[in-house]
N, C-alpha and C positions, 0 to 999 in steps of 0.2 A: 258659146259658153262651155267651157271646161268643165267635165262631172269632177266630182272630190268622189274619191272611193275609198271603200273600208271593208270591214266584215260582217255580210250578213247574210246570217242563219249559216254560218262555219266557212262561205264561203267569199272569196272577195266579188266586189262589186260598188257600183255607184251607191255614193247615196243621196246623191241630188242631181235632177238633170228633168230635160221635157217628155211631155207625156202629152202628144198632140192632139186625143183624142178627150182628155179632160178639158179642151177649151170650157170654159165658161163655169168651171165647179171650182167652191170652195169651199174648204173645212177640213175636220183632223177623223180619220179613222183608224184607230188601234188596231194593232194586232196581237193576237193570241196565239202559242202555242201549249195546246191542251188547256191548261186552267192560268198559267204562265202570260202575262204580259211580255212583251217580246220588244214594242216599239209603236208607232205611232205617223205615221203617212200624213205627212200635212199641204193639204192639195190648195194650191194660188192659181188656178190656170190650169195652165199649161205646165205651168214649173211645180215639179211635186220633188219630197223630202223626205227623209226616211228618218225620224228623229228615236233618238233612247226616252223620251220623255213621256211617258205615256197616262199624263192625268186627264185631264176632262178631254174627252171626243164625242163626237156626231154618230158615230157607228161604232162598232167593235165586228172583226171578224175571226172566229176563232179557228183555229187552223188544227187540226188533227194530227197533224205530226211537222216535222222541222223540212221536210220533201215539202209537203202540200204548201207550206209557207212562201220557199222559197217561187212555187211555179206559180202563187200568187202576184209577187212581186213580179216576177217577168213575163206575167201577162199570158200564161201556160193555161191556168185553171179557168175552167165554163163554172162560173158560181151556179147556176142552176144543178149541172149534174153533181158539181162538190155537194150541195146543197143535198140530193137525194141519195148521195153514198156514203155522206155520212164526214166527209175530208174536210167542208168547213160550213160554218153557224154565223149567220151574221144576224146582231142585236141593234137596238136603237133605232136610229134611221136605214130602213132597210133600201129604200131608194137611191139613198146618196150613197150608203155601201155597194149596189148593184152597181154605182153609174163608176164610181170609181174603177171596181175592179175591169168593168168592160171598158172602160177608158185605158187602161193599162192592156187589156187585150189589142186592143187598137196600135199599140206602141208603146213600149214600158223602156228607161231608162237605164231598166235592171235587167234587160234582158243580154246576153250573152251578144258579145261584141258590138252591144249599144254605144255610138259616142264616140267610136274607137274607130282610126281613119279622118279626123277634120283636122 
């Protein structure tokens, strides 16, 4: 499968593609930057989405600046230590938020030369 890329958080990147460690999750978790709705993560599997759509979700994670966002998405950020420094807040289901972002630790779509080479 081919990623479709675009711009996100200033910089390009996928915005659809696998994330092997999310087998078995599904549902939408928001993303925040500061008070700002930013986008919307919509997890099938394996196959996860980076949507502009950001109404009703399962989680919200609110990201503290447009850096912390980004090392979100490419599976950079330990949500526990963001969590105690203050970088990101995650509301709702805080489980399905955890599983995702460590799912994306595992292997994120968005991370830097994801996809690129098949």
């Amino acid at each position: 499968m081919a990623n479709e890329r675009g711009d996100v958080g200033g910089k390009e990147a996928p915005l659809a593609g696998v994330a092997p460690g999310l087998a078995g999750v599904h549902g939408r978790l928001r993303i925040e930057v500061g008070d700002k709705p930013v986008g919307t993560l919509v997890v099938e599997g394996t196959h996860v989405e980076l949507s502009d759509d950001t109404s009703e979700a399962d989680a919200t994670v609110a990201c503290a600046t447009d850096d912390d966002f980004r090392k979100l998405l490419k599976g950079e950020l330990n949500p526990f230590i963001a969590s105690m420094r203050g970088w990101a807040l995650l509301k709702g289901d805080r489980h399905f938020g955890t599983r995702v972002i460590m799912g994306l630790r595992a292997g994120s779509p968005f991370a830097t030369g994801a996809g690129e080479g098949a």
